[in-house]
N, C-alpha and C positions, 0 to 999 in steps of 0.2 A: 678140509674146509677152506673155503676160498676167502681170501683177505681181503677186506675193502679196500684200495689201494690210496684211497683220500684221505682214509687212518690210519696211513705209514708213514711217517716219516715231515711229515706236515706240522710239526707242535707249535703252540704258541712259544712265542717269544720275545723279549722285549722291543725286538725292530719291527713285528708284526702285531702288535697285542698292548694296546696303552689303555688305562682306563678313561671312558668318559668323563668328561667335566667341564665347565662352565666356561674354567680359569683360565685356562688356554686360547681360548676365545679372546678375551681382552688382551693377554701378551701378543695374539696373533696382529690385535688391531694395531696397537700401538707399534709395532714394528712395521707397518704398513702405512699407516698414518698417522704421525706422532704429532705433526700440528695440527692436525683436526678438531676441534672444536668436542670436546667429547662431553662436557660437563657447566650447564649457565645457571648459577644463582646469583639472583640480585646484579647487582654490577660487576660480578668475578665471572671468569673464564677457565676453563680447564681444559687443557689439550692433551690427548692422550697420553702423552709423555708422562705430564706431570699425575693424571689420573692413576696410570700404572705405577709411578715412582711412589705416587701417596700410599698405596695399594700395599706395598711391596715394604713401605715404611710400618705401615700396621702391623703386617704380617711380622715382620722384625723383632717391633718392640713387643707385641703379645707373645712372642717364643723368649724373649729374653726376661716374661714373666714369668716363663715357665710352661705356660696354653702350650697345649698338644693335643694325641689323640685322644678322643672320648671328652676332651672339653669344652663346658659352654661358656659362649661370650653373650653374655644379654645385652641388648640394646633399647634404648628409650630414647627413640629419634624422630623425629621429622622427615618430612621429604627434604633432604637436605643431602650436601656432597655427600658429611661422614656415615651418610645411611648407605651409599653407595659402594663409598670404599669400604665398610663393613661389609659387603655382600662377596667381594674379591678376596679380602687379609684376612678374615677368619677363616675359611674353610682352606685360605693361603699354609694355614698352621697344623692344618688335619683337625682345629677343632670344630665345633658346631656353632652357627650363628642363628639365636633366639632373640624374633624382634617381637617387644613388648605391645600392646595395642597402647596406645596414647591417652587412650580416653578409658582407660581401666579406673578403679576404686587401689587403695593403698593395701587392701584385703586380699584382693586378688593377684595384685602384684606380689604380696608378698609369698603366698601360695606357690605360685608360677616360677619363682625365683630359690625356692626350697627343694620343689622337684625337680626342676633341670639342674639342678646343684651347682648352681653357676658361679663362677670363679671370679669375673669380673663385668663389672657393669658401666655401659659408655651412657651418660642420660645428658640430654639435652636440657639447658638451665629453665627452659620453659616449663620441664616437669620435676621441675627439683622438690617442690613441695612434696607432690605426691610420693617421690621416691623416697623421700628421707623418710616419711610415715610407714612407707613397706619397707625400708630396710629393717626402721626399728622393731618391726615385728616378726622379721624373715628369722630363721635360724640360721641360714649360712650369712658369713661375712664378709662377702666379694670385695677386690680393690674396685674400687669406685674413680670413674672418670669423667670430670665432666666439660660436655659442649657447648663449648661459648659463641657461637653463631655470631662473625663479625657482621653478618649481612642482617641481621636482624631489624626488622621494621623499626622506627623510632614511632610511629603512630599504631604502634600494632596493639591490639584490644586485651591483648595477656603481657604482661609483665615479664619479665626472667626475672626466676628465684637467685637466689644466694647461693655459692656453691657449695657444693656438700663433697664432693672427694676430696683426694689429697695430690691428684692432676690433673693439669688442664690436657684437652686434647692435642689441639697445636704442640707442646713440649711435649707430650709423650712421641709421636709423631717425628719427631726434630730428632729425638734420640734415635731411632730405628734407622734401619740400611736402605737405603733408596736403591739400592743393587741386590738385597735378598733374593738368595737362591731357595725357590721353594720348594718345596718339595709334591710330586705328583699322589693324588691320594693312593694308598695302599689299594685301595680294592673300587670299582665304581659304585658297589651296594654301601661304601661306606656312609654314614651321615654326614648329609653337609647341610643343615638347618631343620629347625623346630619350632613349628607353629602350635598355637594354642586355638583349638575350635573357636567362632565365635563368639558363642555365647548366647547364641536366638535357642539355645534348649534348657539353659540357665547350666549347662554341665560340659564344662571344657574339657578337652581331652591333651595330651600334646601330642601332633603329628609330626612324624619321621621324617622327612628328604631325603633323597640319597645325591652321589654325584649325576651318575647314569642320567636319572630323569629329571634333574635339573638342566644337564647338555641338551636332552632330546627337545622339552619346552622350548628351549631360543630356536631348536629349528622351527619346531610344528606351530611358533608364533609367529614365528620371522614368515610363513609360511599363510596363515590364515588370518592376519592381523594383513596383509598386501602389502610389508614394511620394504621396500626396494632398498636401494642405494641410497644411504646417507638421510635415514628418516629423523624429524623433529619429534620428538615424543615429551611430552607437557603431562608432569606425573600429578594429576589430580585423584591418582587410586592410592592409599595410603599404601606406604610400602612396608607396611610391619601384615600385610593381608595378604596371605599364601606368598610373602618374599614377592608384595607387588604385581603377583600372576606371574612371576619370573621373568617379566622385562628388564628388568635392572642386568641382570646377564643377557638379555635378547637384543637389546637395543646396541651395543658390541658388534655385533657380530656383523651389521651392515655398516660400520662404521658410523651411524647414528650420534645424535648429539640429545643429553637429556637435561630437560629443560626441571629445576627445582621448581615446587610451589609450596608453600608452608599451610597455608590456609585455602580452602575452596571459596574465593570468593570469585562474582561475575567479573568485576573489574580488571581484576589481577588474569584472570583465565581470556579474555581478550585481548588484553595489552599484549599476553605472551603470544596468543597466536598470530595475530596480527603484525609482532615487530619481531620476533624469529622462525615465523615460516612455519610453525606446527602443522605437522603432519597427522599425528597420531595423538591418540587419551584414551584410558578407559574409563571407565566409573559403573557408578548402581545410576536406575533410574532418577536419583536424588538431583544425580549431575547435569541430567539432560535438563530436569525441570529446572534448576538455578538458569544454566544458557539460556532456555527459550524464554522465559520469565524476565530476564535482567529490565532494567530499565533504558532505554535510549539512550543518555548520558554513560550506561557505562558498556553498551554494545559498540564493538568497531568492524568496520569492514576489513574483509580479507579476500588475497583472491584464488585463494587455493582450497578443495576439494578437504575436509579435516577427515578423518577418519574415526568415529566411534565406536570402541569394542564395549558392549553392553552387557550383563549374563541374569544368566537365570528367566525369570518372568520375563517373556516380550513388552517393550511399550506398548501401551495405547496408539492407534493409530493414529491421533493427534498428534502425541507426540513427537511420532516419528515425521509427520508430513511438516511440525513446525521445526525439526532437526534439517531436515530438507532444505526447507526455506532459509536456515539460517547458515547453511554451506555444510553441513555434516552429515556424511554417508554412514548408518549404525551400523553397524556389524552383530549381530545378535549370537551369544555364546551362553555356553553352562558348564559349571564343573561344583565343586568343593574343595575344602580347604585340603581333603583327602586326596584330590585327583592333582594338587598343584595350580588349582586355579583352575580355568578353563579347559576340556577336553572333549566338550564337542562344540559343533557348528555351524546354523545355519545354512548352507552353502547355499548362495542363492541363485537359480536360474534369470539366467537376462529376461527368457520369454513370459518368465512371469508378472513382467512390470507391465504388461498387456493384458492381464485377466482383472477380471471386473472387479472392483472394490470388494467386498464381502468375499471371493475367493482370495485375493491377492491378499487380504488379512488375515486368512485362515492359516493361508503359506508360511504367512512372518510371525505365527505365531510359534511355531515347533522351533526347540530347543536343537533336531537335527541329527548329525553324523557326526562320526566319531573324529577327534583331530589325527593327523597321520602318525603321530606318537601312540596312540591309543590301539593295542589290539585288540578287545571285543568290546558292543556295549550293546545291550541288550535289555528288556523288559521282562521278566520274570516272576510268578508265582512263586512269592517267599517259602512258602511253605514245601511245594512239592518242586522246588527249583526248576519247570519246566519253562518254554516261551508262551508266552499269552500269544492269542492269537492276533496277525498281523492286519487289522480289521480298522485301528483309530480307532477302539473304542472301547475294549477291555482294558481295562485297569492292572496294571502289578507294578512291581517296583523297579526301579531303571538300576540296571549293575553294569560294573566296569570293570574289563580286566584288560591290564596293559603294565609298561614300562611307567608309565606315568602314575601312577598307584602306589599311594604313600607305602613306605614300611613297615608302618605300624604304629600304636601309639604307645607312648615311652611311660613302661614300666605298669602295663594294663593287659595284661596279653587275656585275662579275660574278656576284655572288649576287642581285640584285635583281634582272637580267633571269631566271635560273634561278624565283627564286620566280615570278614574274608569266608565266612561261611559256603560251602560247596562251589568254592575255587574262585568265586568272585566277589569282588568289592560291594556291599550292600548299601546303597547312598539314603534309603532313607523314605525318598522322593518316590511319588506316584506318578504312575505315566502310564501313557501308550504307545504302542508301534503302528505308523502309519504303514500302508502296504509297499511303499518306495522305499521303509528301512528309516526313516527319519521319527524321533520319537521326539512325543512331549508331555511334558509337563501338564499333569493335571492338580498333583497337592503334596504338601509334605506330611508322610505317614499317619503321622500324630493331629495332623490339620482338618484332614477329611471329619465333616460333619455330617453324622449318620440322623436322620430325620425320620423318623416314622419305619423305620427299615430303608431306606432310600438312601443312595451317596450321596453328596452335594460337597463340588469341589470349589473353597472359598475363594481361588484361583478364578475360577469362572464367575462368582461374587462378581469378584473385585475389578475385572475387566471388565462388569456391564456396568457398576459405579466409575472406573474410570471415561466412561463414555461422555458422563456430562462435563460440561464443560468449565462447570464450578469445580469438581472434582481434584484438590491437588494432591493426596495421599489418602491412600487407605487401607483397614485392614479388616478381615472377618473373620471371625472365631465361634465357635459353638455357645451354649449355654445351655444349660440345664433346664430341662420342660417336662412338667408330668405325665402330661398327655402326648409328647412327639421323642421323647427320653433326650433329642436334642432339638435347637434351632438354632438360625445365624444368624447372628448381631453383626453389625459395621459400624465401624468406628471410622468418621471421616474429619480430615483437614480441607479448607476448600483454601482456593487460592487466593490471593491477598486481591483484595477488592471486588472479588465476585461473592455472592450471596445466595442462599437455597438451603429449604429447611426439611426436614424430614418426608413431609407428604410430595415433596416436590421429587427426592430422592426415589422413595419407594414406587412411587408412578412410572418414573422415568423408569426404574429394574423390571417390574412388571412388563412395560415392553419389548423386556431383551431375555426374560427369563420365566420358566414355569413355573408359577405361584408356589412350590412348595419349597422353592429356591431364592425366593423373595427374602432379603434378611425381617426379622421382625423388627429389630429397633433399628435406629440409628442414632449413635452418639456422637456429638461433635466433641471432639478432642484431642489433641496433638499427639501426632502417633511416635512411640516410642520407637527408637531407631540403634541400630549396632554405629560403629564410625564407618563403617565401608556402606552404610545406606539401607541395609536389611532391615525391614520391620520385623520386630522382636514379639513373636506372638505371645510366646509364652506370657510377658507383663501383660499382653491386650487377654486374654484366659483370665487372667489372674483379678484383673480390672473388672472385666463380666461378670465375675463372681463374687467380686465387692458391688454388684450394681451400677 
């Protein structure tokens, strides 16, 4: 038998064979560029040095608590440093780092903090309230730390609570080894962070991270996000949402400088761009609309090109042309909290900015190709796991298999086997495959509204209500009909100072849609929202059904 000669003699070893990770990445920087400007909140500065030293202090004191492997550190933070140096000093330890959503209930914090069995908790005094209410109801009783935000606005609209641990961050911090030697994770499938779903199904799950596809993200971002040499990235996407899209480790790696923002407001998101050079932001639609919307008074000039990374649902073309106008190139992406944030993209042809309106919208509306982290992504019949055909216009569900493809969810493997169902990642989401390979977005599973036997995808709703130009938020959802078993209601927000009332609405959808696709009502009402921007269908279901 003849011997492969590539399997002789060849083994891994540790001068050839280190595992992926994040982490290395920032040490790389910081020995590279130690005065570089790595980190601006408020009126502080952070130069790599001191970011890695911070880093390297956490990591310290968390092990001289004891944190190790298989342990979680929750956090309840802000876009703020210590969110950042939590993204480095935990997974610094081998344990896991679990960011809280902010705008959570004391109910479901306390839940999320019982299941990841979390050992110790970093909260920010802005959510002290809320956390002492979850603690008192949580069963584990983690050391508690809390962050005292010297930058903290004196005009800010929220208070800081009262502290509730038994340290402050700063001391804790002070005690640790600014020289920790850390150690490299055992393995790259190990865990290095844990997200909790949304919460747009009202049923959170906790997703996996590993190191591997944390590393791989800061390329395929570094990569698809345009982030060159030394990018300004102005974090208006909360970073407790898939770990920020995994910027917080991406923005590293080009020696990038990340700019803090505590609150999404216009004022503070122009100041920042304008007076350090931003580059880069992602956000939901929400963001774009605050930007183009601001008032005069709190809009400033800048003279650099910004970068917008966007996901899911395409803008309106409005949108995009008033993003345009105001210096911002979008970027349109998709992922889930399962894929690590964003994992496919746009990619947009130059010669397409030549095809005539109504094609060139059709373009920017597809969700797209896979990111180069990503190895397959596809459109699939749930049922009999085949390809729907490459047509734009059959229906099945978009699956993903790659490096980038959470773990799993912690301590559910009934759900975890359902998602990874015949080898690929099952996202949920309705789509199609155009015939170039680029797929989009038609509805989420549960969304699709069946009319008389007919599909009607509230996605397509919703883009011919945001057509008008009163139109500032909206959502459609089925409702119950005796005669059509469903129909679609819209629930809309108009913009602040424009005006239009239902028959004005349904006239205008009539011209962009076939009557049977027409919502029936329309309700004016403020649309329920996640913190990262998602309309929460399931409350607008649930509202339909109260009338």
């Amino acid at each position: 038998m003849t011997v492969n000669p590539y399997a002789r003699d060849l083994d891994k070893n540790p001068a050839n064979h280190q595992p992926l990770t994040p982490i290395s990445i920032l040490e790389r920087t910081a020995l590279a560029y130690p005065d570089r400007v790595a980190v601006i909140h408020g009126e502080a500065r952070l130069s790599y040095r001191e970011f890695w030293s911070r880093s390297r202090r956490l990591a310290s004191a968390l092990t001289e608590r004891g944190i190790g492997k298989g342990d979680t550190v929750s956090v309840m933070l802000s876009n703020t440093p210590a969110m950042l140096e939590a993204h480095f000093g935990v997974p610094m330890t081998k344990a896991v780092l679990h960011s809280l959503n902010t705008r959570l209930d004391a109910a479901v914090i306390a839940f999320q903090l019982d299941h990841a069995e979390t050992k110790i908790v970093i909260v920010d005094r802005e959510f002290a309230d809320v956390m002492r209410e979850a603690l008192g109801r949580a069963s584990v009783k983690p050391l508690v730390i809390d962050y005292d935000d010297p930058h903290y606005p004196a005009d800010a609209p929220y208070p800081k609570g009262g502290r509730i641990g038994s340290l402050d961050y700063e001391d804790f911090l002070a005690a640790g080894d600014p020289d920790f030697t850390w150690p490299m994770p055992d393995d790259e499938w190990d865990a290095i962070s844990l997200n909790y779903t949304s919460g747009t199904t009202g049923n959170p799950k906790g997703v996996v991270y590993h190191h591997r596809g944390a590393a791989l993200m800061v390329y395929a971002n570094t990569i698809h996000a345009g982030m060159g040499k030394h990018p300004v990235y102005l974090w208006t996407l909360p970073m407790f949402h898939c770990n920020g899209w995994c910027f917080p480790w991406t923005v590293p790696a080009q020696a990038g400088t990340q700019v803090c923002l505590r609150w999404v407001r216009p004022r503070a998101m122009y100041d920042a761009i304008a007076e350090h050079g931003v580059t880069h932001l992602c956000g939901a639609p929400i963001v774009m609309a605050t930007l183009i919307n601001a008032s005069d008074a709190d809009k400033r000039d800048f003279p650099q090109t910004v970068t917008f990374n966007t996901a899911a649902a395409p803008p309106p073309e409005a949108v995009l042309a008033g993003m345009a106008e105001a210096g911002f190139q979008v970027n349109h992406l998709y992922g889930l909290t399962e894929t690590y944030g964003p994992a496919t993209v746009n990619e947009w042809h130059g010669e397409w900015d030549a095809l005539e309106p109504r094609t060139r919208t059709a373009k920017k509306a597809r969700q797209g190709v896979p990111y180069l982290a990503l190895e397959g992504l596809t459109v699939m019949d749930p049922d009999t796991m085949e390809p729907v055909p490459t047509d734009g216009t059959t229906i099945g569900e978009v699956m993903f298999r790659g490096n980038i493809v959470m773990k799993g969810y912690l301590k559910n493997p009934s759900a975890t086997a359902e998602a990874f169902r015949g080898g690929w990642f099952h996202s949920g989401d309705l789509g199609v495959m155009h015939p170039d390979g680029y797929i989009q977005l038609k509805d989420r599973s549960k969304d699709i509204i069946i009319s008389g036997g007919e599909n009607i995808s509230s996605i397509e709703v919703e883009d011919a209500l945001y057509k008008h130009p009163a139109v500032g938020a909206c959502g459609v959802v089925a409702r119950h009909d005796d005669k059509w078993g469903e129909v679609p209601i819209a629930f809309v927000e108009l913009k602040p100072g424009r005006e239009a009332g239902e028959a004005e609405l349904l006239d205008h959808c009539r011209t962009l849609l076939a009557r049977f696709k027409v919502p029936k009502t329309v309700l004016f009402h403020e649309i329920p929202k996640t913190s990262t921007g998602k309309i929460q269908k399931f409350k607008l279901r649930e509202m339909a059904k109260q009338g």
